[in-house]
C-alpha positions in Angstrom: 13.0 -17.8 -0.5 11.0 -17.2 2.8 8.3 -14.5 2.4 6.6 -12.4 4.9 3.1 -10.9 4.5 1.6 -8.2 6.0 -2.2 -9.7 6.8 -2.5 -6.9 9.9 -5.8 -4.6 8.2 -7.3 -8.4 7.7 -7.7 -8.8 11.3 -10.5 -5.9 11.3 -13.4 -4.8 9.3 -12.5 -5.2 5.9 -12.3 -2.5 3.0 -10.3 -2.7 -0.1 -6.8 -3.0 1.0 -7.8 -5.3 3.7 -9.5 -7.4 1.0 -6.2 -6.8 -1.6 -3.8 -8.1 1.2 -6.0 -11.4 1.6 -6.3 -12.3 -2.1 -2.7 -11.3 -2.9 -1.2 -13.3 0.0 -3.4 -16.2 -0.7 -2.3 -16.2 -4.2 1.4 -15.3 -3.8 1.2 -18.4 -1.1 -0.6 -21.1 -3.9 2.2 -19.6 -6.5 5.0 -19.6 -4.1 4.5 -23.2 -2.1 5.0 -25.3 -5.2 8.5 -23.4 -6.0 9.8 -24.0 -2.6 9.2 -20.9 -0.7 8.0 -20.4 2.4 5.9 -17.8 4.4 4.9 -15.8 7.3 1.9 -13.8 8.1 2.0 -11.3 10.1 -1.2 -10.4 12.1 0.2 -7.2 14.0 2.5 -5.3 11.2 5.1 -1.7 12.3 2.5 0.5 14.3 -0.4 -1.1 12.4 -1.5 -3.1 16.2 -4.5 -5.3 16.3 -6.5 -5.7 19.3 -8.0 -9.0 18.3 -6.5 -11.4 15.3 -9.4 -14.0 15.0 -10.5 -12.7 11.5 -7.2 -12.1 9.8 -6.1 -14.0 7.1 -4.8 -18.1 7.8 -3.6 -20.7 5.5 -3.7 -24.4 6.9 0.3 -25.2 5.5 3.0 -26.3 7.4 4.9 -24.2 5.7 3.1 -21.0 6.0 4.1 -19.7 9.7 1.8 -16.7 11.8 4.1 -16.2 14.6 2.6 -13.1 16.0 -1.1 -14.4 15.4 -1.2 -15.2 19.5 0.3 -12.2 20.4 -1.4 -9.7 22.4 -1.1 -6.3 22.0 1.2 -5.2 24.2 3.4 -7.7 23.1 3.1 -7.0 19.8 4.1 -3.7 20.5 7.4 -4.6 22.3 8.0 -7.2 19.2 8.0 -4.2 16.6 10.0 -1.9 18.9 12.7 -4.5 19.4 12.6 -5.5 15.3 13.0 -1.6 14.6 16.3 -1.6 17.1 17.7 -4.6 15.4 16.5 -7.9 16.5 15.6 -10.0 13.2 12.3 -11.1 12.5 11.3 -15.1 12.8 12.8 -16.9 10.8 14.8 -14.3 9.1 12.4 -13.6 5.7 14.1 -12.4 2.7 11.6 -10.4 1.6 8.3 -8.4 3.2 5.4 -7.3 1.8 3.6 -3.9 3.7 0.4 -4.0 2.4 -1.1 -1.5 4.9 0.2 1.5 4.4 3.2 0.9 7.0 7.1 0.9 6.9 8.6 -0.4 9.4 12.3 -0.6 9.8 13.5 -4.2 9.0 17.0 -4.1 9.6 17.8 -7.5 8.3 15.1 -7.7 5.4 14.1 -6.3 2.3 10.8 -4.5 3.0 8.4 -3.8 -0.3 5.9 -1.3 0.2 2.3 -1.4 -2.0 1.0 1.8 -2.7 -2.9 1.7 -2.7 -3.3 5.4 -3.6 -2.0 8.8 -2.5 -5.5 10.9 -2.2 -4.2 11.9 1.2 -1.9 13.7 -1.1 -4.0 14.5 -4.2 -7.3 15.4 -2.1 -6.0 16.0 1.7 -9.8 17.3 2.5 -10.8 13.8 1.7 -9.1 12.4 4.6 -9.4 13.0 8.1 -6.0 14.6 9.8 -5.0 11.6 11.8 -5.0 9.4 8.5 -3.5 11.6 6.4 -0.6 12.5 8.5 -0.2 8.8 9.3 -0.3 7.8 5.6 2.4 10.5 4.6 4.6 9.7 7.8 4.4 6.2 6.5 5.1 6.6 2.6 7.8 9.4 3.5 9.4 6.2 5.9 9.6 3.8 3.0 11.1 6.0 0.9 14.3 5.7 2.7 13.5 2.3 4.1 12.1 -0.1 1.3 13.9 -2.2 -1.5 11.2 -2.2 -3.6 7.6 -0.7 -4.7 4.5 -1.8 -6.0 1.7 0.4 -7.3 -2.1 -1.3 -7.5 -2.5 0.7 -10.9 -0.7 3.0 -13.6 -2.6 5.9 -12.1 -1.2 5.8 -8.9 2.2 5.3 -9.9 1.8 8.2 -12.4 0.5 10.4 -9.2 3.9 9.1 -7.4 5.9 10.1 -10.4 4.1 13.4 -10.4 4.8 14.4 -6.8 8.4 12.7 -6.7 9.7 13.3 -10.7 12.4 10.8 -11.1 12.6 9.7 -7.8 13.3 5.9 -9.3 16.2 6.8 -11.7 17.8 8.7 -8.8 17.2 6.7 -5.9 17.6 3.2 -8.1 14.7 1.9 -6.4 12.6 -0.9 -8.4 9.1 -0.9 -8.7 6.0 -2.9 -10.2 2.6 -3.0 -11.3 0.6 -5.4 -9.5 -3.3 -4.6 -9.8 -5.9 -6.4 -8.1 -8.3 -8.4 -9.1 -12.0 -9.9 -8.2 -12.4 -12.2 -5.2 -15.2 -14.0 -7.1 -15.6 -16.3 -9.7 -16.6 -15.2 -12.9 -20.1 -15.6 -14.1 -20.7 -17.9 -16.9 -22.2 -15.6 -19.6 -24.0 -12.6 -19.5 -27.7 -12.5 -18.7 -30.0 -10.0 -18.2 -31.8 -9.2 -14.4 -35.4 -8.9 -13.8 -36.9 -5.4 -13.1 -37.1 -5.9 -9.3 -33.1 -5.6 -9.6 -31.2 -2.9 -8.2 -28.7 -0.3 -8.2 -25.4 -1.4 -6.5 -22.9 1.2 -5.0 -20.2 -0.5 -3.2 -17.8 0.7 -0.9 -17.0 2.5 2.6 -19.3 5.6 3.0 -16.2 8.6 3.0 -15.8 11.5 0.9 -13.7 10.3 -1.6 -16.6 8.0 -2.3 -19.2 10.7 -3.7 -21.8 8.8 -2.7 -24.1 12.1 -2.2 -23.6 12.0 -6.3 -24.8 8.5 -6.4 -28.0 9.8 -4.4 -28.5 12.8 -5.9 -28.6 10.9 -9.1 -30.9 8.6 -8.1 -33.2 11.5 -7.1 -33.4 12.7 -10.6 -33.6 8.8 -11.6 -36.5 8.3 -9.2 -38.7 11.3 -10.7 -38.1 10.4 -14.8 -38.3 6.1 -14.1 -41.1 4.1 -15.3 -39.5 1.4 -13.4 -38.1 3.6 -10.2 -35.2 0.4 -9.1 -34.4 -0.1 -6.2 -30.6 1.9 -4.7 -28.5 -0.7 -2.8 -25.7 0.8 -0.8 -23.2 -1.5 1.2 -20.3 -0.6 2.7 -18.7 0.6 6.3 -19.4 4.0 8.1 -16.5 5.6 7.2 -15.1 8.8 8.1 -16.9 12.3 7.1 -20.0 10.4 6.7 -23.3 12.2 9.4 -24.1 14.3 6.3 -25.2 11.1 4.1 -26.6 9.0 7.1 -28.7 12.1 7.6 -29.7 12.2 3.5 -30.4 8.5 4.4 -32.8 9.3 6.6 -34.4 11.5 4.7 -35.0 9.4 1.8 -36.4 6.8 3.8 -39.1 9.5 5.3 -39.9 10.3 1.6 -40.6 6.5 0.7 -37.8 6.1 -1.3 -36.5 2.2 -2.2 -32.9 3.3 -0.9 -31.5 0.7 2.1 -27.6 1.0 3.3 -26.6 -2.7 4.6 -23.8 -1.0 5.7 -20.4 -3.6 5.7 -20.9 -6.9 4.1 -19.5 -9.9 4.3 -17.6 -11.3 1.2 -20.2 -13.8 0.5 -23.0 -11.3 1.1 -21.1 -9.2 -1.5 -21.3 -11.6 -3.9 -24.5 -12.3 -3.7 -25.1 -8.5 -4.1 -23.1 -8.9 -7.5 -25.1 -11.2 -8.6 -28.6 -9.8 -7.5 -28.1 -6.8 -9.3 -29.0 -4.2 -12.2 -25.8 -2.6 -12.4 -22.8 -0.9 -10.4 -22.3 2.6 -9.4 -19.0 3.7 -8.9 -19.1 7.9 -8.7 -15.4 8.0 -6.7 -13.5 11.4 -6.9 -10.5 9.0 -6.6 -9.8 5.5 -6.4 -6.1 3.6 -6.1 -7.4 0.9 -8.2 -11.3 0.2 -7.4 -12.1 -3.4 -6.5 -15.7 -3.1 -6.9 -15.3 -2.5 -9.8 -13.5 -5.4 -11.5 -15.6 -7.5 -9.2 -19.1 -6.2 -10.5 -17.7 -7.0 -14.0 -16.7 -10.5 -12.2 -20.8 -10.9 -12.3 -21.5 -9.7 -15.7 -22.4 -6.4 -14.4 -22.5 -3.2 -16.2 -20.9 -0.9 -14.7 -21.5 3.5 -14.5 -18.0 4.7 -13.2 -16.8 8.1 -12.6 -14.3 9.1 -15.3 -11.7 9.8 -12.7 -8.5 8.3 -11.3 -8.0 4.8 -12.0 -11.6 4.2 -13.0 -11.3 3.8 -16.5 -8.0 2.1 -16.1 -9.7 -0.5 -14.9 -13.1 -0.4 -16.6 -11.3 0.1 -20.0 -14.4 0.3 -22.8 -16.4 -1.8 -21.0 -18.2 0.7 -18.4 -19.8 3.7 -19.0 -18.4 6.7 -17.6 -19.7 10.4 -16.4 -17.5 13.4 -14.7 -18.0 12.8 -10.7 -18.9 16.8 -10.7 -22.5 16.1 -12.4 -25.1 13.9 -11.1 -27.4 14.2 -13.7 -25.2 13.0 -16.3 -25.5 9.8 -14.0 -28.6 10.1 -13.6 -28.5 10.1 -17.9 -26.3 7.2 -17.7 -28.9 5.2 -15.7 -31.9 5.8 -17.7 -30.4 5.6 -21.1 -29.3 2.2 -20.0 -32.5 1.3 -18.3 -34.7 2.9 -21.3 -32.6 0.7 -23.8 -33.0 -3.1 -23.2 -31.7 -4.4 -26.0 -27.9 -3.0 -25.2 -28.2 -4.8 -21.4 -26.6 -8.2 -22.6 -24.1 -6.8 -25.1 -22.9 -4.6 -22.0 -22.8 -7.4 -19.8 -20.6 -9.3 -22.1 -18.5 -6.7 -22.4 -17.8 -6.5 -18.2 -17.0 -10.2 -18.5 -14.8 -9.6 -21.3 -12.9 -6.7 -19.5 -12.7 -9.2 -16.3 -10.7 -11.1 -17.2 -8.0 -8.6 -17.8 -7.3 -8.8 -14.4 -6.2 -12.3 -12.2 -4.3 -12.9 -9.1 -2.5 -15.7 -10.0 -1.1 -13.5 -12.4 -0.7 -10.7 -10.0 1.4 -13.1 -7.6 3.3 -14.6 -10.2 4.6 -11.0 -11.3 5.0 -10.3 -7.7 7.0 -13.4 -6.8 9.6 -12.6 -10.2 9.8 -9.0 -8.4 10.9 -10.4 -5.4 13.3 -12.8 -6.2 15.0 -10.2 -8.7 15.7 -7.7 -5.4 
């Protein structure tokens, strides 16, 4: 079977989906090669046009292809415009995967589209207009257009069900679970982190992020600490965001140990992971939330909001609070901090919960799926 990948949001600064259409390709492509299939990646994917392709995903295989990786943008554009009129892709795939959102017409190939999440239908004021009517336009395309669907978690394929009530049954459309999983290798054992350590919040600065929970919690963690840890934010600028870089600001005039690296580099990340106290993940909603399966990658215990797929994915390893209340984060932090003796047990548990979660056995699910449509 010959396989094409969507790699296109890879090419550009990465956030989740970016970072779930790397690992999942790279894994479908280990799974796949040694059962005879084939691939191509595809650095410019439907309207999804990339002004520069240098950083987008690459395997060194004969036998995985990138046949638009050289193309320019313009040219890229004519390419999709003549594959939506009919001409066949290279190489004729059986099967693409549309990993960013996209769904373009593929007249001569089965196209299956991942949904990451559906906030831009859940929580439209989360969004900014342009991506929210692009993200509809695009999910409302692959209903009519795609073989097949994969959902990064239960919770977003509940929230499909719930906005389109037996849409499979009628439509006899299959679909699949394929949840993410961490990028990094998984710590050895729990341990516990010196005092020095800090407070990890992890991912694009937006509103579905609440990170102005995270820092009013921390300002009620500052004031009631003995040990006052430091607040490590890391992630892009985001949409929506002048209002936090401006409470940014503010707590650096007051002397508080709050830095934003803004984005980081996977093997920054990592190191962040492994640096830290704990994670902080205070989303209103999440698709799936890499971070967090990743911060339990490192051993970390992890404070998540008790929303969306959170606890989906923390199961009873994390603690949770309601998004709504920054003091009970605030709680969650001190009562963790002010209790030594559960650190390690919690620690354990996030490496326990881990490993719930792999991409080889993410791809190999995916690979079945595709050979069954």
């Amino acid at each position: 079977m010959k396989i094409g990948l969507d790699v296109s949001q890879t090419c550009a600064e990465r956030a989740g989906c970016a970072w779930y259409a790397d690992a999942l390709s790279r894994a479908l492509i280990t799974e796949g090669l040694p059962r005879g299939h084939t691939f191509e990646l595809y650095h410019h994917f439907g309207d999804w046009i990339n002004a520069d392709t240098k950083r987008g995903t690459m395997i060194d295989d004969p036998r995985v292809t990138a046949p638009l990786r050289t193309m320019n943008s313009a040219a890229a554009r004519e390419f999709w415009h003549e594959v939506a009129t009919g001409e066949p892709l290279p190489g004729k795939p059986d099967v693409v995967f549309s990993f960013n959102f996209h769904a373009p017409k593929l007249p001569h190939t089965k196209l299956v589209y991942t949904v990451h999440d559906l906030a831009f239908w859940m929580h439209p004021a989360f969004a900014t207009d342009e991506t929210r009517l692009v993200c509809q336009r695009e999910l409302l395309q692959a209903l009519a257009r795609a073989a097949g669907f994969t959902f990064v978690s239960q919770h977003t394929q509940n929230e499909f069900e719930q906005i389109l009530p037996a849409w499979f049954k009628l439509k006899a459309r299959p679909h699949l679970l394929a949840p993410g999983a961490s990028r990094f290798s998984t710590s050895k054992e729990a341990h516990s982190r010196p005092d020095s350590a800090p407070w990890l919040v992890v991912g694009s600065l937006e509103p579905r992020k609440n990170h102005a929970a995270a820092l009013d919690a921390y300002e009620i963690y500052h004031e009631h600490s003995t040990l006052r840890r430091p607040l490590v934010l890391a992630g892009g600028r985001g949409w929506k965001s002048a209002a936090l870089h401006a409470r940014l600001d503010e707590f650096k005039a007051r002397g508080f140990p709050v830095r934003y690296l803004g984005y980081v580099p996977d093997h920054e990340l990592a190191a962040l992971y492994a640096s830290s106290y704990a994670l902080i993940a205070p989303s209103w909603h999440e698709g799936f939330g890499l971070p967090l399966v990743e911060a339990m990658t490192a051993g970390l215990p992890a404070l998540a909001s008790e929303r969306a797929s959170l606890p989906e994915v923390g199961g009873s390893a994390a603690i949770y609070f309601p998004p709504e209340s920054p003091a009970a984060l605030a709680d969650a932090m001190l009562a963790l901090e002010n209790e030594p003796a559960a650190y390690l047990p919690r620690s354990a548990a996030s490496l326990e919960r881990s490993q719930a979660f792999s991409w080889a056995g993410t791809a190999k699910s995916v690979l079945e799926f595709a050979g069954r449509l």
